[in-house]
C-alpha positions in Angstrom: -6.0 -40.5 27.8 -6.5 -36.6 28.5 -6.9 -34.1 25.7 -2.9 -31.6 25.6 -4.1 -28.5 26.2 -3.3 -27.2 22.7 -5.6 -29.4 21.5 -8.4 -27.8 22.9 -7.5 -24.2 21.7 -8.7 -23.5 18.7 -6.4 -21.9 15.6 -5.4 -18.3 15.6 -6.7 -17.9 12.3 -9.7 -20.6 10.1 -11.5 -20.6 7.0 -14.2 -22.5 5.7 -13.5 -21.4 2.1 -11.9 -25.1 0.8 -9.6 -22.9 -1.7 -7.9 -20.9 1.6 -4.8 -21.8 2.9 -6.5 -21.7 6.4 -8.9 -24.5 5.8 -9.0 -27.2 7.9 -11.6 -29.4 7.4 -11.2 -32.2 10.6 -11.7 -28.8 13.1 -14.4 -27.5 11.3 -16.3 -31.2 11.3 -15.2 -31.2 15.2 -17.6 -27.5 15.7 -16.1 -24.1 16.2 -18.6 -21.6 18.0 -17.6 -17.6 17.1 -18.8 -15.2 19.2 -17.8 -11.8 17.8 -18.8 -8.3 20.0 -20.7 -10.5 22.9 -23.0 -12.2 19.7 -22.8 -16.0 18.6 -22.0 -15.8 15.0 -22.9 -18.6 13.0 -22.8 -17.2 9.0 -18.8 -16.1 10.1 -16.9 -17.6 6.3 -13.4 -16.7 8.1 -12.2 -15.2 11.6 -8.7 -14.1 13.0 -8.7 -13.3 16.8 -4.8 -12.0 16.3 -6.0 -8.7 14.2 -9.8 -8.9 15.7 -12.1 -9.7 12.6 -14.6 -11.7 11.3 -15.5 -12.3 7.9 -19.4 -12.8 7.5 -21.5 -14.0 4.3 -24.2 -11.3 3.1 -27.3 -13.3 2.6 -27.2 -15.4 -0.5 -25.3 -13.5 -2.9 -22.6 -15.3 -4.4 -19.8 -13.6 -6.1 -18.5 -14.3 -10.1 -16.9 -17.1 -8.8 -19.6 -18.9 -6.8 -18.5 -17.6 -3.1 -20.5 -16.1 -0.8 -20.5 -12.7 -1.1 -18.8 -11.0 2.3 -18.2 -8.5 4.6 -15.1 -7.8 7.0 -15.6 -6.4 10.3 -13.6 -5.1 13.0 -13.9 -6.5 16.6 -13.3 -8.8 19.5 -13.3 -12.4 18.3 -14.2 -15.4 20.9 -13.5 -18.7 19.2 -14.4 -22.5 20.8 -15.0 -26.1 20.2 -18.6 -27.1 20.7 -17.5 -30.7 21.1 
């Protein structure tokens, strides 16, 4: 049985933040590679390839509710499944 196509292309718009209404926890078991400005991202917390931005975790600071502290940045987004 062959894969639909839409299948195999990833969401517009994901989130690993559990709390986000763009979680989705069975793609993100499944692998998503980002590759944002020609560079393989792999500390990206959120990405939307739509409006071209990434949003990456600054080191190990967590914020006053125990999320990693980030930065949005501006770009081209690549987004795939690694499986």
């Amino acid at each position: 049985m062959q894969a639909t196509p839409s299948a195999d292309t990833p969401p517009d718009r994901l989130s690993v933040n559990p709390d986000s209404p763009h979680h989705d926890a069975a793609l993100l078991e499944r692998g998503i590679g980002v590759r944002f400005k020609g560079v393989e991202k792999t500390n990206v917390e959120e990405y939307c390839i739509s409006e071209g931005w990434v949003r990456l975790a600054v080191g190990k600071t967590l914020d006053r509710r125990g999320n990693p502290m980030t930065m949005k940045l501006q770009g081209p987004v690549e987004v795939w499944f690694k499986s």
